[in-house]
C-alpha positions as CSV (number, residue, x, y, z in Angstrom):
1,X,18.3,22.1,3.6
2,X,17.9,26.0,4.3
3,X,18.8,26.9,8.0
4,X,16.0,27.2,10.4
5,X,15.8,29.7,12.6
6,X,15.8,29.4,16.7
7,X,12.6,30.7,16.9
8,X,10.9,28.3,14.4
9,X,13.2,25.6,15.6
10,X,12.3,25.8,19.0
11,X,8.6,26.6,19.0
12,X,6.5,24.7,21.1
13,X,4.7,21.8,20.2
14,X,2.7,20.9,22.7
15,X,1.1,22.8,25.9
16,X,4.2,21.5,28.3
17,X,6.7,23.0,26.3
18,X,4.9,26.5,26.6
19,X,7.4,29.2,29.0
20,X,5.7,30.8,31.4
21,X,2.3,30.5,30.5
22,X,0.7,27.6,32.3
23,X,-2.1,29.2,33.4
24,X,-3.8,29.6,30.0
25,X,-2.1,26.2,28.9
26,X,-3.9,24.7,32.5
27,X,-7.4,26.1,31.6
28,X,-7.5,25.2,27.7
29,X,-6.2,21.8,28.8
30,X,-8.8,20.8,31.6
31,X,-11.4,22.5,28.6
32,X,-10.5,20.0,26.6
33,X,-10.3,17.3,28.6
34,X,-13.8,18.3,30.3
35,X,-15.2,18.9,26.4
36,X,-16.0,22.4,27.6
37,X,-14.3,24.3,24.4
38,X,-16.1,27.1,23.6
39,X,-16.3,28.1,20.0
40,X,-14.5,31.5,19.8
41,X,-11.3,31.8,22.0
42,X,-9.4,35.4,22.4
43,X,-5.5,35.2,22.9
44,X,-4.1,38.5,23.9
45,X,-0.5,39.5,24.6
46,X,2.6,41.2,23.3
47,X,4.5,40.2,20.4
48,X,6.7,36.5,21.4
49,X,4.9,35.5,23.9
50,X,3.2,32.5,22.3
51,X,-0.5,33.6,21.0
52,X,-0.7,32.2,17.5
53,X,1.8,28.8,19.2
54,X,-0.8,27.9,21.3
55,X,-3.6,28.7,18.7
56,X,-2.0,25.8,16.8
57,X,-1.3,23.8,19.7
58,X,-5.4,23.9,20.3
59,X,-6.0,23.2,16.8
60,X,-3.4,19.5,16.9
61,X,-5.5,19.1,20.0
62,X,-9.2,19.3,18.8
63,X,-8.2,17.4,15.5
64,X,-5.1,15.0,16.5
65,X,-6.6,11.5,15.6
66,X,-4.8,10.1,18.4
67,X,-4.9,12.4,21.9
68,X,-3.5,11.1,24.8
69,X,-5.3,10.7,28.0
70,X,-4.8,14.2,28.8
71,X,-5.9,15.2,25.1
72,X,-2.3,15.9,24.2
73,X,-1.7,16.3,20.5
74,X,0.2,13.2,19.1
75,X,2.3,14.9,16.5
76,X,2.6,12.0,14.2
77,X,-0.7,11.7,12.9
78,X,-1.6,13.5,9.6
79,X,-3.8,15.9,11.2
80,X,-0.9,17.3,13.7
81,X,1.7,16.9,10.6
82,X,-0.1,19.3,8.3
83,X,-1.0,21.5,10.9
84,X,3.0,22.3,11.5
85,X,3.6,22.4,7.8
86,X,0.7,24.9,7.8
87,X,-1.0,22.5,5.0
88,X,-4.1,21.6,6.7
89,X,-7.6,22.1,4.8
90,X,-8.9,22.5,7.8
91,X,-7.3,24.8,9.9
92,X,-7.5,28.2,8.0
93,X,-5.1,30.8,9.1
94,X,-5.8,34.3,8.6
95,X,-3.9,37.8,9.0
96,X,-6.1,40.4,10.5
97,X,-3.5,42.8,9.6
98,X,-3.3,42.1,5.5
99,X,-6.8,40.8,5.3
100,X,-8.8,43.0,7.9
101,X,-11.6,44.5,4.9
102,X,-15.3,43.7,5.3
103,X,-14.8,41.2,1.8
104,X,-12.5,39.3,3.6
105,X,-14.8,38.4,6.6
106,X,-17.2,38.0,3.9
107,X,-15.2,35.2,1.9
108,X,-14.4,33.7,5.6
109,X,-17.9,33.2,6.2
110,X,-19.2,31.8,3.1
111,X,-16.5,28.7,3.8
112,X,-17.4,28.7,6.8
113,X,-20.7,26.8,6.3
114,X,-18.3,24.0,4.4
115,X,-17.8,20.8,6.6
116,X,-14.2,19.5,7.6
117,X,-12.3,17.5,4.6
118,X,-11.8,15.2,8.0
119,X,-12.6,14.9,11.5
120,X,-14.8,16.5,13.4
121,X,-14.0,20.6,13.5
122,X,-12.9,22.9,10.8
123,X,-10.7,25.4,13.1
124,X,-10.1,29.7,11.8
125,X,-7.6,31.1,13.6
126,X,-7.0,34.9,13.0
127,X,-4.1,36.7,14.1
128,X,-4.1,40.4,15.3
129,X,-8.1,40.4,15.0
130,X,-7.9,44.1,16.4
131,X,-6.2,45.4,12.4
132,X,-10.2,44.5,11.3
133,X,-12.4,47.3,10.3
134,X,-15.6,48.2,12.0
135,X,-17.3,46.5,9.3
136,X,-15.8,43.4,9.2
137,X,-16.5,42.8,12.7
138,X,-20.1,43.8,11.9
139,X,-20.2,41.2,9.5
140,X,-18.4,38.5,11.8
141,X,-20.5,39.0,14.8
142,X,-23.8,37.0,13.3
143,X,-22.1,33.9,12.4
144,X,-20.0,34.4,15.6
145,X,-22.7,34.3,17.8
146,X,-24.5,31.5,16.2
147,X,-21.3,29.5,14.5
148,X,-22.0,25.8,13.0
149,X,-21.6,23.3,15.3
150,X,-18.1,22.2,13.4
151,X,-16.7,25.9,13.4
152,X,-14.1,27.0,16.3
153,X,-12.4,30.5,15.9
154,X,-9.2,31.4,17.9
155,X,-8.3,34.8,18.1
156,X,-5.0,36.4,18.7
157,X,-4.4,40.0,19.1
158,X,-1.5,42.6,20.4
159,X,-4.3,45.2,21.3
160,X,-7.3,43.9,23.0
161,X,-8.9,47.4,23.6
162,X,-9.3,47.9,19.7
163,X,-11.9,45.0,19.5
164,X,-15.4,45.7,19.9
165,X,-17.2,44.4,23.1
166,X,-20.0,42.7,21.2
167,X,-17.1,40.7,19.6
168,X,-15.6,40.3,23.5
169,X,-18.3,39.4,24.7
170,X,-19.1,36.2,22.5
171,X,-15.4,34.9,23.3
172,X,-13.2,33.2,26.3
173,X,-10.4,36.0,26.7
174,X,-7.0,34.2,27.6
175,X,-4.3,36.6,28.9
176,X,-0.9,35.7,28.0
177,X,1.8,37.4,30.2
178,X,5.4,38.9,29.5
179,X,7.8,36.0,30.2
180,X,10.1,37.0,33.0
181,X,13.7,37.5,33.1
182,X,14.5,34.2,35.1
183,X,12.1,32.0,32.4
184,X,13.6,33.5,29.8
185,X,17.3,33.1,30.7
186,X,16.8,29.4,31.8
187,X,15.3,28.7,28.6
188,X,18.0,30.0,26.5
189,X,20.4,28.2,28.8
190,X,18.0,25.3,28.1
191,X,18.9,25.8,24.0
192,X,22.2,26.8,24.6
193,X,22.8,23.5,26.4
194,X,21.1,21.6,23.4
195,X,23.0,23.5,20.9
196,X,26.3,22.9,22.4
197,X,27.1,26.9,22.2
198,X,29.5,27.6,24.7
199,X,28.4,31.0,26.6
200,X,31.2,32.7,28.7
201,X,28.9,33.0,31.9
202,X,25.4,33.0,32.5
203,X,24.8,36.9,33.1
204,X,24.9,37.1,29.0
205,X,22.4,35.1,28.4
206,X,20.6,37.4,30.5
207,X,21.7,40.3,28.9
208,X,19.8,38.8,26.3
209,X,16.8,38.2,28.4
210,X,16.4,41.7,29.5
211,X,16.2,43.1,26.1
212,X,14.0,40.7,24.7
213,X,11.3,42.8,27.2
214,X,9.6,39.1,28.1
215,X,9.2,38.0,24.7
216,X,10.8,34.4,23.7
217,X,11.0,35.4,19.9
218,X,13.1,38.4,20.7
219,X,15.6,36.7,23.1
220,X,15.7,33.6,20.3
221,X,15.9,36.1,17.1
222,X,18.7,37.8,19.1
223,X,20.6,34.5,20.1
224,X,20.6,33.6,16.7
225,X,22.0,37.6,15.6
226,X,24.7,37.0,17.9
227,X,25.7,33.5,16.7
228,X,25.9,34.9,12.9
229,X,28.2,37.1,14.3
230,X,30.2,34.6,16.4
231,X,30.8,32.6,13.3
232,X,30.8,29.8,15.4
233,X,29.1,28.2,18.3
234,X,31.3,30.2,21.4
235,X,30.1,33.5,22.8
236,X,31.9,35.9,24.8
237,X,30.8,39.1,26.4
238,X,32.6,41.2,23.8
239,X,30.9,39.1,21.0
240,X,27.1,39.5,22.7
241,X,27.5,43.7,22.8
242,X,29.0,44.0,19.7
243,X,26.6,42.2,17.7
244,X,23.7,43.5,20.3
245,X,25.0,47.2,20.2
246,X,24.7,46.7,24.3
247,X,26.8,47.9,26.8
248,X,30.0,46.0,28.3
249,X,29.0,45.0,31.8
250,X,32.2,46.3,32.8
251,X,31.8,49.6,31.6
252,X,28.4,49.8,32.7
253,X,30.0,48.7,36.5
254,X,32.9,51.8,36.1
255,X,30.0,54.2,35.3
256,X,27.7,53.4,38.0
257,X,30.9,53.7,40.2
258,X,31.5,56.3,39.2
259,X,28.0,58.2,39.4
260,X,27.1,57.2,42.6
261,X,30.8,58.4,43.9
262,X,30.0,61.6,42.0
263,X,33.1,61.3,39.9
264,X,32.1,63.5,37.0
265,X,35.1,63.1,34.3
266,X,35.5,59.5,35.0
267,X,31.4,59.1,34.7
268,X,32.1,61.3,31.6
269,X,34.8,59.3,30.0
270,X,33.0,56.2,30.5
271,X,29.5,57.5,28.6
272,X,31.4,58.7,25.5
273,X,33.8,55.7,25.3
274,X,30.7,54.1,25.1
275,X,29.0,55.8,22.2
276,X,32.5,55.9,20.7
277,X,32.1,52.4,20.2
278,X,28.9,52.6,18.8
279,X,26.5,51.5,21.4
280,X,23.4,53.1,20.5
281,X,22.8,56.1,23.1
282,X,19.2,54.4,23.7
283,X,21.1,50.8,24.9
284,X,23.6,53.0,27.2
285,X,20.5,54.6,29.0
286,X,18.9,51.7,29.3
287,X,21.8,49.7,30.7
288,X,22.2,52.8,33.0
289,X,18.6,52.9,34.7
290,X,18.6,48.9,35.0
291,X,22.1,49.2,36.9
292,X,20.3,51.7,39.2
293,X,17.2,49.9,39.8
294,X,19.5,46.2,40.3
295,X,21.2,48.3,42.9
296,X,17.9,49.4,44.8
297,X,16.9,45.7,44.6
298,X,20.6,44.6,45.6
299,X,20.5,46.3,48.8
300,X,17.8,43.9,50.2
301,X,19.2,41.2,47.8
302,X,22.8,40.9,47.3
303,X,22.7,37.7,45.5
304,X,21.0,40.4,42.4
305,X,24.8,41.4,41.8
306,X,26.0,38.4,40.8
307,X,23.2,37.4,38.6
308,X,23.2,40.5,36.6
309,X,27.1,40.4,36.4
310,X,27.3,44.0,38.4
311,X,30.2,45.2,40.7
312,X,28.5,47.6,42.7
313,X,28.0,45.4,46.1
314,X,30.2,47.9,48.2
315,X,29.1,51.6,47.0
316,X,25.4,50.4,47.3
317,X,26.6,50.0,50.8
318,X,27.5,53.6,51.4
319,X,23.7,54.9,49.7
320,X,20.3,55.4,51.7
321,X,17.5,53.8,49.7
322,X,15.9,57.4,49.6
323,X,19.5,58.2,47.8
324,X,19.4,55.2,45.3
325,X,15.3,56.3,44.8
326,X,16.0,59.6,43.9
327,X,19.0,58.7,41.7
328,X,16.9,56.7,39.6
329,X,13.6,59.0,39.3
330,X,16.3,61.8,38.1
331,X,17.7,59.8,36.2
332,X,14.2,58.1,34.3
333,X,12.6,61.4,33.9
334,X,15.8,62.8,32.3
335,X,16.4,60.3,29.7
336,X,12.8,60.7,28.7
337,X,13.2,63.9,27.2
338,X,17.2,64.2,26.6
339,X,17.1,61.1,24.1
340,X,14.7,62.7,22.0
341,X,16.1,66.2,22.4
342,X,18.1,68.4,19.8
343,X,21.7,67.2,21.4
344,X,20.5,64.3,22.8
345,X,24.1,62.6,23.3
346,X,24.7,66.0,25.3
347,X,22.0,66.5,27.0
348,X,22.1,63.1,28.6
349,X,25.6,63.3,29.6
350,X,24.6,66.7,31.3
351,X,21.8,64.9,32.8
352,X,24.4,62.4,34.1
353,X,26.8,65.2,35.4
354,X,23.3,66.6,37.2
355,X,23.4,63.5,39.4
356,X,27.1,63.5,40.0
357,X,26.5,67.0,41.6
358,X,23.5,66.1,43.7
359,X,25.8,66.9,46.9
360,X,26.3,70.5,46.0
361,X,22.7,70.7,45.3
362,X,21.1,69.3,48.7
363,X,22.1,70.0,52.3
364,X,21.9,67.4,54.7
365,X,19.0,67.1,57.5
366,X,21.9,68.1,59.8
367,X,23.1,71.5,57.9
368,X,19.5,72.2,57.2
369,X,19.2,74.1,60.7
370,X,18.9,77.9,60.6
371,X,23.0,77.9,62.1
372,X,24.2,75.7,59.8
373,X,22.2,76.9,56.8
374,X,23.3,80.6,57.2
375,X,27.0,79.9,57.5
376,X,27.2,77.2,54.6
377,X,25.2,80.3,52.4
378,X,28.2,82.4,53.4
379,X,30.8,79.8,51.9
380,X,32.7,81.3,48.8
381,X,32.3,79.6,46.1
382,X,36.1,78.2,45.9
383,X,35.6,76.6,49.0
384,X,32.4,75.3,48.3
385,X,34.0,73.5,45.0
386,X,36.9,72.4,47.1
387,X,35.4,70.7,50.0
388,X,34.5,67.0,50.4
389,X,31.2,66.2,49.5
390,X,29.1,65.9,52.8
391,X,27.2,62.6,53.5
392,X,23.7,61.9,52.4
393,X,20.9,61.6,55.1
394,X,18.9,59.0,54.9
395,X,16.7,61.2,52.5
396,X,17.4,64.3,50.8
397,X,15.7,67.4,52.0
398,X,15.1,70.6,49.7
399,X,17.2,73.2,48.7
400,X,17.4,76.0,51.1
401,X,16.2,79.0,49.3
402,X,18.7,82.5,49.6
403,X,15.7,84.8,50.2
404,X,12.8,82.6,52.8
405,X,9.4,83.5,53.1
406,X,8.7,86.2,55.6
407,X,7.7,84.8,59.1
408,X,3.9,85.0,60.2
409,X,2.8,84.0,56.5
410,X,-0.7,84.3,55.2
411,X,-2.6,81.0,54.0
412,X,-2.2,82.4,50.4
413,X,2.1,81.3,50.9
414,X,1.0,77.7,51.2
415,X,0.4,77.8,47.0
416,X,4.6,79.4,46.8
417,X,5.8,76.5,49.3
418,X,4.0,74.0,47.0
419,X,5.1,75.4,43.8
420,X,8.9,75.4,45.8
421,X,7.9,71.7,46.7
422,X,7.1,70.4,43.3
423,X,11.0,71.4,42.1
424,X,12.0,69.5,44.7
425,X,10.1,66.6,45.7
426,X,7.1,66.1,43.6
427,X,5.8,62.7,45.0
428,X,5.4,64.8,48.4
429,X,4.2,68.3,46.9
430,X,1.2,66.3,44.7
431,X,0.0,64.0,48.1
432,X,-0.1,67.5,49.9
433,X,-1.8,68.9,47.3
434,X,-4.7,66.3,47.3
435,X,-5.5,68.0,51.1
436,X,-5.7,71.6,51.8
437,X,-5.2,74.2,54.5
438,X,-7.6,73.7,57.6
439,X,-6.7,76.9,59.1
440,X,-3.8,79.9,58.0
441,X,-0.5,79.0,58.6
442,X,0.7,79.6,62.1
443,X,3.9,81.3,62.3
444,X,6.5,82.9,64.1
445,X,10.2,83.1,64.9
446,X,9.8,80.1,67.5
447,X,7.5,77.7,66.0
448,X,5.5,76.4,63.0
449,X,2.2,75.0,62.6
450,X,0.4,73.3,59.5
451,X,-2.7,71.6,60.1
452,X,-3.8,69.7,56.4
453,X,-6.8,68.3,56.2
454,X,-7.8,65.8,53.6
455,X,-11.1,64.1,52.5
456,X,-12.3,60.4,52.3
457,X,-11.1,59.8,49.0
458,X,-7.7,61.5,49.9
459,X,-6.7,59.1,53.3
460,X,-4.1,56.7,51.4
461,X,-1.9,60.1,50.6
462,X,-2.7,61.3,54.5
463,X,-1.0,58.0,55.2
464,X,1.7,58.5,53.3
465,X,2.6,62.0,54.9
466,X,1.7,60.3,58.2
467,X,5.0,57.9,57.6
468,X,7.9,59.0,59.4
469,X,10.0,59.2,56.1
470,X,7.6,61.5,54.6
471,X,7.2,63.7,57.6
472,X,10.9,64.3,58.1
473,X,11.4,65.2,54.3
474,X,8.3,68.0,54.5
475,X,9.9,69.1,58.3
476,X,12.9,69.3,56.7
477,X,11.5,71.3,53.7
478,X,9.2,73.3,55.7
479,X,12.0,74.3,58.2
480,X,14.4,75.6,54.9
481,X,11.1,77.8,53.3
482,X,10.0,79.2,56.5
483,X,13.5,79.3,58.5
484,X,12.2,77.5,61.4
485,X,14.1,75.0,63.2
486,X,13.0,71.5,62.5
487,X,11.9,70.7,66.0
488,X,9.6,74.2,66.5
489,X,7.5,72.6,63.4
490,X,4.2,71.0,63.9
491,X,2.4,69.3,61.0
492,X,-0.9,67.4,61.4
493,X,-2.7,65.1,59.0
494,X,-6.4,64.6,59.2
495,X,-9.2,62.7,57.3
496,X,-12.7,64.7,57.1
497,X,-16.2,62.6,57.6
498,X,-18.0,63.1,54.8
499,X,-20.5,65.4,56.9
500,X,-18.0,67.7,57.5
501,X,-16.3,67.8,54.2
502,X,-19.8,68.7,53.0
503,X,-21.0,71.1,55.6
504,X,-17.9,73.1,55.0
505,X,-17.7,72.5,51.0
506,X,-14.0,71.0,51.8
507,X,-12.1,71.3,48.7
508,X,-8.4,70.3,47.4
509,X,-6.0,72.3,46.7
510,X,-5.8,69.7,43.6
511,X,-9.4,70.5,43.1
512,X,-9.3,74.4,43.4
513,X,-6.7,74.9,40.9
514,X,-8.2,72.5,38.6
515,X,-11.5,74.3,39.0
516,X,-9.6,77.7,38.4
517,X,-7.9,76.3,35.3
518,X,-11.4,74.7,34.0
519,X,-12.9,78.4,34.7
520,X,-9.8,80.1,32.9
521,X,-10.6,77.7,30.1
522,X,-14.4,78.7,30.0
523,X,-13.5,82.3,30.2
524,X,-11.3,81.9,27.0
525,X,-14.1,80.0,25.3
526,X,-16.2,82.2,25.6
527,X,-13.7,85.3,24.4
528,X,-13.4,83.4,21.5
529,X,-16.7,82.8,20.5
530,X,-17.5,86.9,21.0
531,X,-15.0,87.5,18.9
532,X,-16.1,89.8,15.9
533,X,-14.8,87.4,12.7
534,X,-16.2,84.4,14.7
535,X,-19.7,86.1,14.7
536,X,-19.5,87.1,10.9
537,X,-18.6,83.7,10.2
538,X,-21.7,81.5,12.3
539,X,-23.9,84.4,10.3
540,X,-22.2,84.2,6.9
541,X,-22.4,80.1,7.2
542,X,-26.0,80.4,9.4
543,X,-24.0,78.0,11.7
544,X,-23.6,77.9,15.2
545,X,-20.1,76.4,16.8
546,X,-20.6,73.4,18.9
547,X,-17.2,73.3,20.9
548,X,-13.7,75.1,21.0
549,X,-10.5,72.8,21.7
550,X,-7.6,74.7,23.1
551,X,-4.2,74.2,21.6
552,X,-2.7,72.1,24.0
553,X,-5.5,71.7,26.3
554,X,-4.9,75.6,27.4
């Protein structure tokens, strides 16, 4: 007998055997129970997580000739029998992807009419129903609306956005979720158990787990990759990455180590041993950014650490959790362009040396000051690459610039501070840019005052700069653009009634510069349309142009 997969093997049979998804096995069970199945059900969800399973589970349900009490399928009648073997004349199956022309639908509805060879409903299940054209759903949505009494459709799709609504409308919509990392790893402890594999530790099966992305078919296809590998029924780490192309956990744990310490030829050394032994640059990032988000999660959780098989318990201890928060943001954002970049391994090893550095590139709140900020500009830079990297503050303020903004600054320097701001911090500089200016900027050599206010519509990012965290990190920047001392500066946060906001005609600064860049847009459009060849050609065509795209949205 041919070798049968895990994924076949282990498919579910029956509604209690479903992972993680009891609430649509709860609801389609008390249907049937209650006789309250409708006659087109929707199943949507990503790939593995058990749409077209528990199509069939319904369909051994409605037809088993023998239900239990709770109308469980009995699995050892004829009806349950051919539905697993796929022979039943009554339960038609149907790829939306390979069969998604209007013909199709066509043929499906002519048979449709036919009574069951047996029982009482003849069940079409179709499997990514969104691959149909527009006209096959056209023709489907008659007999869907008025179906014959013996007719039940189940639908299963990847993309529920791509079905029309009149088809939406005419079904009950199940949403199947992404099986977490806990469900997934105790049900491939659960097989591994019943297999008798012998796994060196737990944290591999959850290597496993993570990469499947919450889909059991993944995390079994890939169970059954690394056994072929094994050659037998034992699996050690060095087996799973091999055969995975993942990351040891080890080397992961020497790199993180390494990159929070700010240990750049170690951190180095580590990334290319990796790649030297073939890892795919993709799985190293990866392994990288969930190592950095386990340690955010570890400081609150310690027990994380030893689930996920990381050694980072005791540097975690030594990083603010505005530290560990920026780390990671760098670190996302960079890997999103340098993996798809011209010299990607390059690029992403700079981008790892970038947060190595991030001492040298941010002062602390305490040498932020005017004093301190003057002397350390005066540093040479030998000294500077020689001295101990100061300790992060519990957040990390902006970069003090070498030429500040002169003192007593017009309203019009807000726009350079924000533009300054959005190197820096971004998440503050776009919830200041959702307010504006009340009044100019007060300024002079002993204080600072900035009064934002922001509309209705804007309070949940006034309440974020309202938060002490938030207000130091602006103070802090504020104080470096404007070389005032942190304790001169005065910044107030205020929510407009809508009277006022309206009275005044209270705008953004969001909304002025998108207004701007809509009228700069208009203004081109319009440039465009005078132009002389544009003219000769709506005359030579007697045509008129209807609409202009920009390249780019420019």
């Amino acid at each position: 007998m041919s070798y049968l997969v895990l994924a076949r093997k282990w498919r579910p049979k029956v509604f209690e055997e479903l992972v993680g998804q009891q609430h649509v096995s709860s609801a389609l069970q008390n249907s049937l129970v209650h006789s309250r199945i409708g006659h087109a059900c929707l199943l949507t969800g990503t790939r593995g997580t058990g749409k077209t399973t528990i199509a069939r589970i319904l369909a051994k349900s409605l037809r088993c000739q023998n239900p239990s009490k709770n109308k469980a399928p009995c699995l050892k009648c004829a009806d349950c029998l051919s539905i697993d073997s796929d022979s039943s004349p009554d339960v038609i199956e149907m790829d939306g992807a390979s069969n998604n022309g209007v013909e199709h639908v066509r043929s499906l509805i002519e048979n449709i009419q036919y009574l069951p060879v047996s029982g009482i409903y003849r069940i079409h299940i179709i499997d990514e129903v969104h691959m149909l054209s527009k006209e096959a759903f056209n023709a489907l949505l008659k007999t869907l609306e008025e179906p014959p009494k013996h007719a039940i459709f189940i639908f299963a799709t990847t993309d529920p956005d791509k079905i029309p609504g009149t088809i939406l409308s005419r079904c009950q919509r199940f949403d199947l979720r992404e099986i977490s990392e806990d469900l997934l790893t105790a049900h491939l402890k659960k097989i591994v158990t019943s297999e008798k594999i012998s796994v060196s530790g737990d944290h591999l099966l959850r290597l496993i787990a993570v990469q499947a992305k919450g889909s059991v078919r993944d995390a079994l296809s890939s169970l059954d990759q690394v056994l072929n590998y094994a050659g037998g029924s034992s699996i050690t780490e060095d087996i799973l990455v091999t055969s995975l192309g993942l990351a040891r956990t080890s080397a992961i744990n020497s790199l993180m180590n390494s990159l929070y310490a700010g240990d750049i030829k170690v951190c180095s050394t580590i990334f290319r041993t990796l790649l030297g032994e073939n890892v795919p640059l993709k799985n190293v990032a990866l392994a990288i950014l969930d190592a950095a988000y386990q340690t955010i999660l570890g400081r609150e959780r310690p027990e994380v650490f030893k689930e996920k098989g990381l050694s980072l318990e005791k540097i975690a201890s030594t990083l603010s959790r505005a530290e560990l928060f920026w780390i990671y943001e760098t670190l996302a954002k960079d890997f999103k362009w340098t993996i798809d970049s011209l010299w990607p391994r390059e690029a992403t090893e700079l981008a790892l040396q970038k947060v190595c550095l991030r001492r040298e590139f941010f002062k602390t709140k305490e040498s932020s000051s005017p004093e301190t900020s003057s002397t350390a500009n005066q540093s040479r830079p030998q000294e500077a690459s020689t001295a101990k990297p100061a300790p992060v503050a519990e957040s990390l303020p902006v970069e003090t610039p070498s030429e500040p903004v002169v003192l007593n600054a017009p309203a019009g320097d807000w726009k350079d501070f924000l533009s300054h701001l959005f190197s820096k911090a971004p998440a503050l500089a776009a919830a200041l840019e959702q307010g504006n200016l009340l009044h100019p900027i007060s300024a002079n050599e002993d204080s600072l005052l900035v009064d934002i206010g922001f509309t209705e519509s804007g309070r949940v990012f006034q309440e974020y700069l309202n938060d002490e965290t938030a207000k130091n990190r602006l103070n802090s920047a504020l104080s470096s653009f404007f070389n005032v001392a942190e304790k001169k500066i005065t910044t107030n946060f205020s929510v407009l009634d809508e009277e006022t906001s309206t009275r005044s005609n209270f705008k953004s600064h969001a909304d002025l510069e998108l207004k701007k860049h809509e009228s700069a847009q208009e203004k081109m459009k319009a440039e465009f349309l005078d132009l002389p060849v544009i003219r000769e050609a709506e005359r030579l065509f007697n045509t008129k142009i209807d609409r202009v795209i920009l390249e780019g949205g420019r």
